[in-house]
N, C-alpha and C positions, 0 to 999 in steps of 0.2 A: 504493500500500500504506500503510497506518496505520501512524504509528510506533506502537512498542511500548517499552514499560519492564520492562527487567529486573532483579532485585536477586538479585546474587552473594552468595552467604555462605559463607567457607571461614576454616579455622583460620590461623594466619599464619605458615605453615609453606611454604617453595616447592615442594615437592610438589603442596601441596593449591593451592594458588593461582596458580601459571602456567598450568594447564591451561585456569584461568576467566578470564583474561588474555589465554589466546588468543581463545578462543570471543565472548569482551566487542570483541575487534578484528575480530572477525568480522559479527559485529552491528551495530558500528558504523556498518563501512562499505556496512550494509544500508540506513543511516539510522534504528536503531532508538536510543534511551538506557539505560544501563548505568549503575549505581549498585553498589558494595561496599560488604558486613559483614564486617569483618576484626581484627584486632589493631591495637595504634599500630606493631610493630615493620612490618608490611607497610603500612601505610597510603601510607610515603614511595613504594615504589614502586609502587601502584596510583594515585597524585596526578599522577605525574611522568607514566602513561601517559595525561592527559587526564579518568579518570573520579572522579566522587563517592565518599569515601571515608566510609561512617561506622563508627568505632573502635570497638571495645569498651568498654562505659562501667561496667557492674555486673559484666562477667566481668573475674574477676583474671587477667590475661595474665602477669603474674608466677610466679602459682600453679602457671599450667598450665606456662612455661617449667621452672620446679623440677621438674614431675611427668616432665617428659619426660626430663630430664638423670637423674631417679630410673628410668628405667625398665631393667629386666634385658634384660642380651646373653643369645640362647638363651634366650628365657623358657617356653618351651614343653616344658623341662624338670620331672619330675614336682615337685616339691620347691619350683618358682621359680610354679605355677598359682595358688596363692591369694594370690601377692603381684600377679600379672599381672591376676585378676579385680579385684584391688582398685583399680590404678592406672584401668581400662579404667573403673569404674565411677565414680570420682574424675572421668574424664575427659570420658565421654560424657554422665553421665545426671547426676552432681551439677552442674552447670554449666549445663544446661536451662533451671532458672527464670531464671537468669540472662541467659542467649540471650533468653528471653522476654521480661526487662524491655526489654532493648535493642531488640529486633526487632519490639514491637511500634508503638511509633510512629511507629519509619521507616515501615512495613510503611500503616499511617493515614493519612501525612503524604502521602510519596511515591508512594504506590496502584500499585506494581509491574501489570504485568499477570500478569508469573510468575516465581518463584523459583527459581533455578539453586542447589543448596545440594551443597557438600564431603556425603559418605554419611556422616561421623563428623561433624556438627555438626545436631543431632539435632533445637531447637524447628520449623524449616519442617517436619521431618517425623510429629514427635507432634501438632502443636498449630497451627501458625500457617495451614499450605494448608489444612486444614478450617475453622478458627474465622476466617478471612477469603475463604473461597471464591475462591483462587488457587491456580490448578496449578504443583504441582511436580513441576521435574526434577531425578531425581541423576544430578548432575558427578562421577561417579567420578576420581580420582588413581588408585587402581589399575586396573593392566590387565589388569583380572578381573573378573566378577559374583558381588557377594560375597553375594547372592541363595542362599538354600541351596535343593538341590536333590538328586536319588537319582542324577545322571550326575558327583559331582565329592565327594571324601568331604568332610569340614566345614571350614570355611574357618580358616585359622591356621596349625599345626605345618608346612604342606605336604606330608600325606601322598603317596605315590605312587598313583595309582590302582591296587588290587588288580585282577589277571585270575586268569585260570582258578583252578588249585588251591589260590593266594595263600592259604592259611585264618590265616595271621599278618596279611598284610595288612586282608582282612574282617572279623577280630576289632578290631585294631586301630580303623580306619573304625565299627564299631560302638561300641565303647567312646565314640569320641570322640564320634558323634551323641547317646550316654544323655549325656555329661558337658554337653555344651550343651542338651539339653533341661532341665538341672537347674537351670543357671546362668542360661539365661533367662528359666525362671521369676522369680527376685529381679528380673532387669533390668525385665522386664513389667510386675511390680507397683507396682514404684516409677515405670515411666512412665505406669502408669495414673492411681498419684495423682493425679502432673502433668495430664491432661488431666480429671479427675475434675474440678481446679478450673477449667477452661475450660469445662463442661459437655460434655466430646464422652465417646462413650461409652467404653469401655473395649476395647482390644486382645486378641483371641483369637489370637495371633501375637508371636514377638520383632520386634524394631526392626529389626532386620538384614532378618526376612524382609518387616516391611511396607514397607519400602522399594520390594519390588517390586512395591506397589499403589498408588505413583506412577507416574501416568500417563505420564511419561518416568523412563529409565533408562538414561544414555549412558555407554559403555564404551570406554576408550581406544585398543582393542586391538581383533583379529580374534578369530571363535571359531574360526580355527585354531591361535589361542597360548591358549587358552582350553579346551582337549578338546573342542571341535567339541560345544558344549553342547545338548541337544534337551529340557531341563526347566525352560526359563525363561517368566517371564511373555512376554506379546506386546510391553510397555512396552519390552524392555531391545533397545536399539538398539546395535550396534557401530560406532564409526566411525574406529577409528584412532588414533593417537597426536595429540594438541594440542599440541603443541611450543610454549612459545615461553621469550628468554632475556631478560633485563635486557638494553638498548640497549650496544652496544658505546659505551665510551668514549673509546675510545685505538685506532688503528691493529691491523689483524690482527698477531698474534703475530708475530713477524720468523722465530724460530729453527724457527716450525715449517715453512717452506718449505726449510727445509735440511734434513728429514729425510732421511734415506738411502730411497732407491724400490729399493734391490737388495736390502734385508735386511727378516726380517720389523718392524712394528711391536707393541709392545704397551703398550695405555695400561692403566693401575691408578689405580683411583679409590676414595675412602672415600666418595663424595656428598657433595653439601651440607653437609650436616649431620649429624655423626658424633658423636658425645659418650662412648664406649667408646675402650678402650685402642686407637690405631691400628694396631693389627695388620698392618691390610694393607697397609700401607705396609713394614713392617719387612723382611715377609717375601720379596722379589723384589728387596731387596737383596742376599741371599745367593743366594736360590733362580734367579734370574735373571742373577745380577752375569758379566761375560764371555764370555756365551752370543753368538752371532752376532744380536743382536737389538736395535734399539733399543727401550728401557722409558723411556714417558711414566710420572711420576705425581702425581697432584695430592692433595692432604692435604685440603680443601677448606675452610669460614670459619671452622671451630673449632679451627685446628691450623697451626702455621708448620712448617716446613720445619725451622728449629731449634728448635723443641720436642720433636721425633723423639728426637734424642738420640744420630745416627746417627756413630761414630767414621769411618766410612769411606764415600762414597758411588763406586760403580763407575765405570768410562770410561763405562759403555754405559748408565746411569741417569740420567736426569735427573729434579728434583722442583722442584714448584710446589704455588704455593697454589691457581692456578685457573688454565685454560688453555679457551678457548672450543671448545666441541665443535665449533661451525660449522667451526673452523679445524680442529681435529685429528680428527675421525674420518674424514676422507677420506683419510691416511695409515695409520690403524689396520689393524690384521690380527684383531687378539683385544684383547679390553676385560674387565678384570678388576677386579670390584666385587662392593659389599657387598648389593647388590641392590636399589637404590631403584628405582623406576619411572621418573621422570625419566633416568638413566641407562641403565638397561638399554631401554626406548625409543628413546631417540637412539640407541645402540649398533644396534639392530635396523631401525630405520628408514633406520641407513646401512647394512645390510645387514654389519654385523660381528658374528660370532661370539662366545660371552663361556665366561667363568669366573665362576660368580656365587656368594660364597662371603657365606650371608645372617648377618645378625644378629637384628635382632629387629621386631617388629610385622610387616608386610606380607609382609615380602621370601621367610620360608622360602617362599611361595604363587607370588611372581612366582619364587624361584629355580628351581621346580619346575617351573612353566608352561615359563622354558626349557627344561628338560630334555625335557619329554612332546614338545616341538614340533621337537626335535633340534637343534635351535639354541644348543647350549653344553653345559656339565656346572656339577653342583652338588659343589659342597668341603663338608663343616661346618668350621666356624670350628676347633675343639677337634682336628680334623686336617690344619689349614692351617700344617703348617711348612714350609720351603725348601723340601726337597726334593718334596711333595706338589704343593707350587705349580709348582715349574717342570715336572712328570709332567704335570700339566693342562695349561699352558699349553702343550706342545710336543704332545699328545695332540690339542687342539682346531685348533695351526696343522697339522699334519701332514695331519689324513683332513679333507680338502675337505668332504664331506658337511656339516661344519660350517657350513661360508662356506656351501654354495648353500641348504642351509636357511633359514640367515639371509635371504640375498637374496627365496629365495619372499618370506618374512614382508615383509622390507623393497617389495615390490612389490605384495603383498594391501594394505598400509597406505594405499600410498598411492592405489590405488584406492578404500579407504573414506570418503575426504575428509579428515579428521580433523576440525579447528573448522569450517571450510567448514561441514560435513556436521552436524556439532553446532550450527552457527547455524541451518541449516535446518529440522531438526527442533523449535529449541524456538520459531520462527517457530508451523510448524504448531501446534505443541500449543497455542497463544493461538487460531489460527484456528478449529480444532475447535472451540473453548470459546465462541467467539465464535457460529459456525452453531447450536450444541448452544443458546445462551440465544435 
């Protein structure tokens, strides 16, 4: 087989960029080469796994840090929309030319065979896989197609899917599809400039949906966490969760092998990267505190333990800055997060149950998916006091229904390969390309 060269481009966020970390290990070890486009904040660990890292050089990673720390909890709130269009516009499409100064002479230098690109990091998909005739695939972070289509109402707030007489619901889902045909007109136009000055012709489509007229489309997830979708392009492949973590450096956790195996577990997690008041840490102090249960929780790399602020922590709570999933969710019972992908994946690939109580960007979409898929319950943040929380968490360990749901998912997963199954496919899509010239 011919090696091949593939060039990663994801924002430098661990969400977006472990998934391409697995899939690059995956490849690897096909004896293909792997190159990343990334931020300097991720560069250290994309070096350390062995591959080519080129940094951001004309995109401000500073800028975009600020924007993220600026972005609204609940922004899908009426009142918080035109601050949310404007960050998402800040984010994806002014920063474009910029991708493009960078990308393109790696893109010359290097001669990728195909491009593996984050679905938010936008020159491979306005400008680059056409104006150098290299296919691209989207590396989804989330574990959903965020592909619009008439089986899933519009991607964002997390509507529920309307049935039968739902006429709040169908209204609702309609409003929301007029408000995005409106908004991406603007996004359209201004990505058309962009490619105006490449010479490629112009978009009859938002960004979002041309996405799924790349020839690949890999999705972390099954379409049964997904509404079992039947209006997507042929491109978008499912394969599972891509797990992977930064190298342990220190010995497996010691304290988590003494967890108690007679009482339930519950771990609570803010994710990664949390930058909103930590909430959810507060709340499973009180709401949780003496119940028959032990409570993991982890604050995660923006937040110590004593930044909380917490006068009192329970017998039955313990809190950390980070504690390895590998190590703790084989103890877990229920997993209660703010709903990143990363986390609710791991949670569901070990076949645990969650409480997914979202905040903002992706998560109200993945919190919902839990729910359609019976595999957890959704909180909103603005009704997550004590007592709420521990009503869910004792609701989700009680009726099993939960756990075996999970399990299904945790078992469809890993029949879809995850990166295994995502190195395969973007093998093919070079091979296609190769027979096709």
């Amino acid at each position: 087989m011919t090696a091949r060269r593939v060039l990663f481009t994801a924002w430098p966020f661990p969400g977006h960029l472990f998934p391409q970390i697995a899939i690059a290990h995956a490849l690897r070890r096909r004896g293909h080469e792997c190159a990343f486009y990334t931020g300097r904040a991720a560069a250290r660990v994309v070096r350390a796994e062995g591959f080519v890292c080129h940094p951001f050089r004309h995109v401000d990673e500073d800028a975009i840090d600020r924007l993220m720390r600026e972005r609204p909890a609940d922004p899908w709130r009426l009142a918080r929309l035109p601050r949310l269009g404007m960050l998402l516009r800040r984010w994806l499409l002014d920063t474009v030319p910029q991708q493009i100064q960078d990308l393109e002479s790696i893109v010359t230098q290097w001669a990728p065979s195909a491009i593996a690109t984050d679905p938010t990091l936008w020159a491979p998909i306005l400008v680059l896989g056409e104006k150098h005739r290299v296919p691209v695939a989207i590396c989804s972070f989330v574990p959903a197609c965020m592909v619009p289509g008439a089986d899933v109402p519009p991607f964002g707030p997390g509507l529920p899917r309307p049935r039968g007489g739902d006429w709040r619901g169908h209204l609702a889902v309609a409003a929301l599809r007029q408000l995005n045909r409106l908004s991406s007109r603007v996004g359209r136009r201004q990505g058309n400039v962009i490619r105006a000055a490449h010479g490629l012709p112009p978009l009859q489509t938002s960004v979002t949906e041309h996405t799924g007229a790349m020839p690949l489309y890999l999705v972390p997830a099954a379409p049964e966490f997904d509404y079992d979708r039947r209006d997507l392009p042929a491109s978008v492949r499912y394969v599972g969760p891509c797990l992977w973590n930064e190298p342990r450096t220190e010995a497996p956790t010691p304290w988590v092998a003494d967890i108690a195996s007679n009482i339930p577990c519950v771990h609570v997690t803010e994710g990664t990267v949390h930058v909103h008041e930590p909430f959810l840490m507060k709340a499973p102090v009180d709401g949780l505190a003496e119940l028959p249960l032990t409570v993991i929780g982890t604050t995660g790399g923006r937040c110590s333990v004593e930044e909380l602020g917490l006068r009192r922590i329970p017998s039955n709570v313990r809190l950390e800055r980070w504690v390895s999933h590998t190590d703790l969710l084989p103890h877990v019972d229920v997993m209660v997060t703010t709903g990143g992908a990363g986390s609710v994946l791991a949670a569901l690939a070990a076949g645990v149950p969650l409480v997914v109580v979202p905040t903002e960007w992706d998560k109200q979409e993945i919190a919902q998916r839990v729910v359609e898929s019976g595999a957890g319950i959704r909180l909103a943040p603005q009704r997550c006091s004590s007592a709420q929380l521990r009503e869910s968490v004792l609701t989700v360990l009680h009726d099993p229904a939960f756990r075996a749901r999970a399990r299904r998912l945790s078992e469809i997963f890993a029949r879809l390969g995850g990166a295994e199954r995502a190195a395969d496919l973007i093998i093919a899509l070079e091979d296609a390309r190769q027979v096709a010239a």
